[in-house]
N, C-alpha and C positions, 0 to 999 in steps of 0.2 A: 504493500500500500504506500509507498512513496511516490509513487506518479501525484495522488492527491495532496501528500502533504507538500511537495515540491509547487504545485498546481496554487494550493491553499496561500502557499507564504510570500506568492507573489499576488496573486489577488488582495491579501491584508495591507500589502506596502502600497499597493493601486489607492484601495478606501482610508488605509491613514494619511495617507500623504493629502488628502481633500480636508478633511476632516481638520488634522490639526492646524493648516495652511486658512480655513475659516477663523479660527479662537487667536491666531496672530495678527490678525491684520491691519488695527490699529497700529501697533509696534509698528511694524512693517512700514506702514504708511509714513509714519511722522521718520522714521530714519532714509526713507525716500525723497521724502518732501514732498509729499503728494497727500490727496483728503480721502479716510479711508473707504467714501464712496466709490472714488476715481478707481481705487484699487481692486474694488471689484472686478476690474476688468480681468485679473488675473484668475478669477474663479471663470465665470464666463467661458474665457478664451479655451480654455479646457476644455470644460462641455460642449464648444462648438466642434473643437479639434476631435472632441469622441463621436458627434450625432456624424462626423465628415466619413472617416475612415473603419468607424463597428460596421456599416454594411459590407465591406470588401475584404473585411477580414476572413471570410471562409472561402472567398476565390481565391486570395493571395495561400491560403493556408493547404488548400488542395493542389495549388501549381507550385510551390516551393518547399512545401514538407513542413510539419506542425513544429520539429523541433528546432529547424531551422527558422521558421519565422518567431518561434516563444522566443527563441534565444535573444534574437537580435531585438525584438520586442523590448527584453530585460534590460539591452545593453543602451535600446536607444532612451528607457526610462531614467536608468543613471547619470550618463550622460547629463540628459539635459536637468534631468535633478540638481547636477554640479553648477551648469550654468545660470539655472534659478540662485543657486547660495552664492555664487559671487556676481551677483545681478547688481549693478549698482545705478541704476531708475528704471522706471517705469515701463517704457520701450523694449528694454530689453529681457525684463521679466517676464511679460508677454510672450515675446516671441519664443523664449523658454518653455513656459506651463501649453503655448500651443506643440512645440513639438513633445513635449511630455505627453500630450494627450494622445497623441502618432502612435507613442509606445504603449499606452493604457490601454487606448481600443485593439490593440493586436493582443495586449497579454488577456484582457479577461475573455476576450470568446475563443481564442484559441488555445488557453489553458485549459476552458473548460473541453472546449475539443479534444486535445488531448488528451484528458482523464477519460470522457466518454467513448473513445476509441481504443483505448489500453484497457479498460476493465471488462470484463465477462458479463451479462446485462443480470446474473444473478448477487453480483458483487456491485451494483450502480448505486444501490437506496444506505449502504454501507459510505463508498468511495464519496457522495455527494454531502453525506454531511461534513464531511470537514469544508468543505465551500460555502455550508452555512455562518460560519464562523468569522472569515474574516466579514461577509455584509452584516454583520451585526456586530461583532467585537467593535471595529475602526470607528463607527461613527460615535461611539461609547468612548474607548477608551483616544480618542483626538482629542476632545475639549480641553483632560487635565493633563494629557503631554504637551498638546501646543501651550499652555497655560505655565506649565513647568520647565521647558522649553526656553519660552523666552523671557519668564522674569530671573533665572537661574544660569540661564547660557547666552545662548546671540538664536534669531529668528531664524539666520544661513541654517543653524544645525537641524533644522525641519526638514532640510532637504539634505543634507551631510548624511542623517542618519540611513537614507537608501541605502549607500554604497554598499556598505558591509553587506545589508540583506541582498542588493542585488546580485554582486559577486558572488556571494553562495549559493544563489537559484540559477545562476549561468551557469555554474559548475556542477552542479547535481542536476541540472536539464540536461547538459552534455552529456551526461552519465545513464540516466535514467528514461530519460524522456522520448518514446519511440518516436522517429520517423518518419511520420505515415504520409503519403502521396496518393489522390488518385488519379487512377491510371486514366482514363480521357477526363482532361481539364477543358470544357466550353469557353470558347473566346470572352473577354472582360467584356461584360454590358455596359460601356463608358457613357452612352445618355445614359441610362439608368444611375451607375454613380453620381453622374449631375447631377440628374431632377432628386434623386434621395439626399445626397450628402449637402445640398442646397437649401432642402425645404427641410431635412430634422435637423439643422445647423440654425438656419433661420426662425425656426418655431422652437427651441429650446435657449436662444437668445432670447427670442421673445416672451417665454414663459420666465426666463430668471429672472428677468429685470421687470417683471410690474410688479407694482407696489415695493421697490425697492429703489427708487431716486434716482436708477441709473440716467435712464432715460426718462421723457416724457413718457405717461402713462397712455395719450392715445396713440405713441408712436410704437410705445411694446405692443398693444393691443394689433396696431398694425401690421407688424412683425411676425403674430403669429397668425393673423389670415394669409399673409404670404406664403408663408410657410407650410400650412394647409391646403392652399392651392396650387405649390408646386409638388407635395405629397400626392394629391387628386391626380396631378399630372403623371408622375409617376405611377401611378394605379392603370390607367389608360396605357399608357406606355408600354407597362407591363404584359397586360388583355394579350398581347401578339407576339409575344416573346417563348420561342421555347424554354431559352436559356436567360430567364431576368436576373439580375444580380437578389434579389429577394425574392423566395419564392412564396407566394403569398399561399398556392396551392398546400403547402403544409395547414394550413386550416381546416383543409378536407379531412385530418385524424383528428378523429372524436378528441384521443387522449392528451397529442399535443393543444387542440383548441381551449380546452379548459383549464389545460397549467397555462397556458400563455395568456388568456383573457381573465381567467380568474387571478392569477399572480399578478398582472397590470394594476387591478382593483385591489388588491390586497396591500401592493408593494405602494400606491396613495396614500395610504392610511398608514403604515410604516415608514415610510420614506419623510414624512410630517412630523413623525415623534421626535428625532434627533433635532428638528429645526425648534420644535416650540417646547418641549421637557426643558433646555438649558435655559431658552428664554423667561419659563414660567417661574421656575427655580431663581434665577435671579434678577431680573424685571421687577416680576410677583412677588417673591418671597423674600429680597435683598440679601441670599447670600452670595459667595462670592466665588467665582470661577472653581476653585480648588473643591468648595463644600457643593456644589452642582456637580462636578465630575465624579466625587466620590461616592454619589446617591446613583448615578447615573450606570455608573459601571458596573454595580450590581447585574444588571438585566443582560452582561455578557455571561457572568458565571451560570445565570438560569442556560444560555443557549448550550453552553458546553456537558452542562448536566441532561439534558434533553438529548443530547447528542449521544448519549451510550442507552436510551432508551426506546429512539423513535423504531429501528428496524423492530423491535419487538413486536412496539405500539401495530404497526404498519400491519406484521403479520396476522396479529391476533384481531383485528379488525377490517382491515381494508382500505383501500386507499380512498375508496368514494364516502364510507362512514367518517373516517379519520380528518379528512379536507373538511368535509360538511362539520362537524360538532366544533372540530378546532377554529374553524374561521370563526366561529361565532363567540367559542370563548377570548381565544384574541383579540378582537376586534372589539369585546365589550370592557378588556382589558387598557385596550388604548382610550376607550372612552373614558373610564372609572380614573385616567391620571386628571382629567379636568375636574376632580372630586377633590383634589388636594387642596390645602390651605396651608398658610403660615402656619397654623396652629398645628397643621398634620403632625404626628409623632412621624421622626426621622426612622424609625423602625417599622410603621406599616407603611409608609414610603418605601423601602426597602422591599420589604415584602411581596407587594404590590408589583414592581421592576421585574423581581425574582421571578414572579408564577408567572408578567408574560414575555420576559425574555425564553421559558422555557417553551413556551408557545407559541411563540413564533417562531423560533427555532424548527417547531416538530414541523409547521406548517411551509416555513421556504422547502425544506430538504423531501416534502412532499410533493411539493407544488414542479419541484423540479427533476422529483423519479416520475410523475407521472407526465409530465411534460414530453421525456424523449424516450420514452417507453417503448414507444410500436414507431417510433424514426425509422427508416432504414440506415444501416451504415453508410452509404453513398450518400445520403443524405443528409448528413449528420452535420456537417457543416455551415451547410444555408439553416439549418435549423437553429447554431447556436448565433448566427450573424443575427437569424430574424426574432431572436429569445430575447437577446443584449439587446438590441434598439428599444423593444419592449421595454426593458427595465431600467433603463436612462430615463427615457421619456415619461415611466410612472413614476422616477422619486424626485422628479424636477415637478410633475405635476404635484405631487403633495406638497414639496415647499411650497409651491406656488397656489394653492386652496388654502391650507394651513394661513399665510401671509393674509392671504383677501381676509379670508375669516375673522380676523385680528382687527384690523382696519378698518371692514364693517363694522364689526361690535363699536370699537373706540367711538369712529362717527357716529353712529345710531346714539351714543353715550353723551354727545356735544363735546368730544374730548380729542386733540391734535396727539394723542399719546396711547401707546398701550397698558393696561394696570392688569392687576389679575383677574378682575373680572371679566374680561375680554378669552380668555385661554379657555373655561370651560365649555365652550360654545364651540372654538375649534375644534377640540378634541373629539368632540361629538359628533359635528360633520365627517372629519375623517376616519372617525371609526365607523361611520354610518355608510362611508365609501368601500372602505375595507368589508364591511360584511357583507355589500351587497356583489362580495365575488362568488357567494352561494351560486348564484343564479348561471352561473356557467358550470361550476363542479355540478350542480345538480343534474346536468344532461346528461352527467358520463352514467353507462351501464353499470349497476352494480358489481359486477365481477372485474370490472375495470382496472388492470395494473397486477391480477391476481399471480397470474406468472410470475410475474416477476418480484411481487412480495412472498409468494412461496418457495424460489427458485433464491432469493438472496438469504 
């Protein structure tokens, strides 16, 4: 099982490196000389550089070899990792965090590739959770390293600290990491990379930035009708293509349809918590970076304990029982943090993190054996390009519900501010998003995924 953990510790360095690069940025800003609005561009530029290049990551990964692209994937994140820590303005930070996102979008769909093509499909519901781990540890545990980070060392070592991980995932990829090619590669669909890497580039700029100051607000709004409409483009596009760079026809399996549209709706309502937990915690409740991280990171040790339990879970239940009951507990859990107060005991705070970091936990590493279940191996690739675009685009959409929500309330309140009475209203909506991913796992057959949870 070293394909996964090899797979794993490069995906964690992908979501920490976001994570704690948010909780610095003020620092950041003022030893730039820049306002730490402006700075936003450096988160952004990212997520455009990943909505650009996740779709062509499973053609690049079938015409060059999975470990030949992870590798270089790793090599190009360090790299410009370096370049971001001895960045000295603004211009060239940028141009940094964008080719960093080069390296992002190849390592997380084609690491997952590569795990999903080295393991046995009885050994997948095993291999896949440790992939639960890093999307839920990093956004936890970034607030109190970026936090620890730069009141204790310099902001550069956010990105210093890659190297070391990345050198030892090049070196154990080189080792470890198979191969694999297939054997006829279909010519690049280059419209098709346009109108996609155009319109999820332009519509995930435009989802970051409302209600965030970047831009005028009717100009993001604009942003992402473009962006929609050159996605519609590409849909049409598509219609006549043997070979699209997205193969939208993977819809046609029951089992991927409902990990993939059900995890969309799921990954909203999770994708929200990491944004407004730190805010509410100290906004709301006035403590302070360190005592926010330290409540916060609780709900990684739930995922890791979940983690030696769900193949059981899985077996002795089912994958259509298991998705249906856990969404609902989840989902009611992310609702129940808008319950908190000042007054909360710091110990059913805890608590609370704990039962549903194990829960969500059980529910990605489900969401994601049932996903590429009944795949074909050939096809495994457009599978994990068209998985990944899916899950960018839902945890950009929960920041960006979570945000509205906030700001609603405030207005509605007569208030230019957020306070804590604004948070509980969030949480509600997007647990109310999150649950209502029922309604896709509810299509699947009951016996759905049985193979392969009796076979693992």
């Amino acid at each position: 099982m070293l394909v996964p953990l090899i797979v794993a510790c490069a995906l964690f360095m992908e979501n920490m490196d976001s994570t704690v690069l948010s909780t610095s940025l003020p620092l950041i800003a003022k030893d730039l000389g820049e306002s730490p609005i402006t700075l936003k561009l450096a988160l952004t530029t990212y997520l455009i550089s990943l909505a650009v290049f996740i779709p062509v990551s499973g053609w690049i990964a079938d015409r060059f070899g999975t470990r030949n692209v992870f590798r270089t994937a790793i090599g190009v994140f360090v790299l410009s990792s370096i370049c971001c820590g001895i960045s000295t303005n603004l211009p060239e930070l940028v141009i940094a965090r964008f080719v960093q996102g080069m390296g992002g979008a190849m390592m997380v769909p084609v690491g997952r590739l590569a795990l999903l093509k080295s393991v046995e499909r009885r050994d997948m519901v095993r291999a896949l959770n440790y992939l639960t781990i890093p999307a839920l540890v990093g956004p936890v545990l970034g607030p109190p390293l970026g936090g620890f980070i730069t009141t204790y060392w310099h902001w550069r070592w956010i990105f210093f600290i890659n190297i070391p991980i990345g050198v030892l995932g090049f070196i154990l990829a080189t080792k470890y990491i198979p191969d694999l090619y297939e054997d006829e590669v279909p010519p690049l669909d280059i419209r098709g990379f346009i109108l996609s890497g155009l319109g999820l580039s332009i519509l995930m700029l435009g989802l970051s930035t409302i209600g965030r100051h970047l831009i005028p607000t009717p100009l993001a709004l604009g942003l992402v009708a473009i962006g929609i409409a050159l996605l519609a483009s590409y849909l049409r596009h598509a219609k006549g293509l043997t070979h699209p760079l997205l193969r939208l026809d993977l819809f046609r399996i029951p089992t991927f349809r409902a990990g993939v549209a059900g995890g969309t709706l799921f990954r909203i309502g999770v994708g929200a918590t990491p944004f407004l937990l730190p805010l509410m915690l100290q906004l709301g409740f006035g403590m302070t970076p360190m005592e926010s991280g330290a409540l916060t990171f609780v709900s990684a040790a739930g995922a890791m304990f979940m983690k030696t339990l769900s193949l059981r879970i899985l077996q002795r239940w089912g994958f259509r029982r298991v998705l249906m009951t856990n969404a609902l507990i989840a989902s009611a859990t992310i609702g129940s943090y808008g319950l908190f107060t000042d007054q909360t005991s710091h110990l059913v705070i805890l608590g609370t993190l704990l039962f549903g970091g194990c829960f969500r936990s059980l529910q990605f590493t489900s969401l994601n054996a049932i996903s590429y279940a009944d795949v074909p191996s050939h096809r495994m690739s457009q599978a994990t390009s068209l998985a990944s675009v899916a899950q960018q685009v839902s945890l950009t959409l929960g920041i960006t519900i979570g945000a509205a929500v906030l700001q609603t309330s405030s207005w509605l309140h007569g208030r230019d501010h957020v306070t804590d009475v604004d948070f509980p209203w969030a949480f509600l909506i997007v647990g109310l998003v999150a649950v209502s991913s029922t309604i896709s796992i509810a299509r699947l057959a009951r016996d759905a995924g049985s193979e392969l949870a009796r076979r693992s």
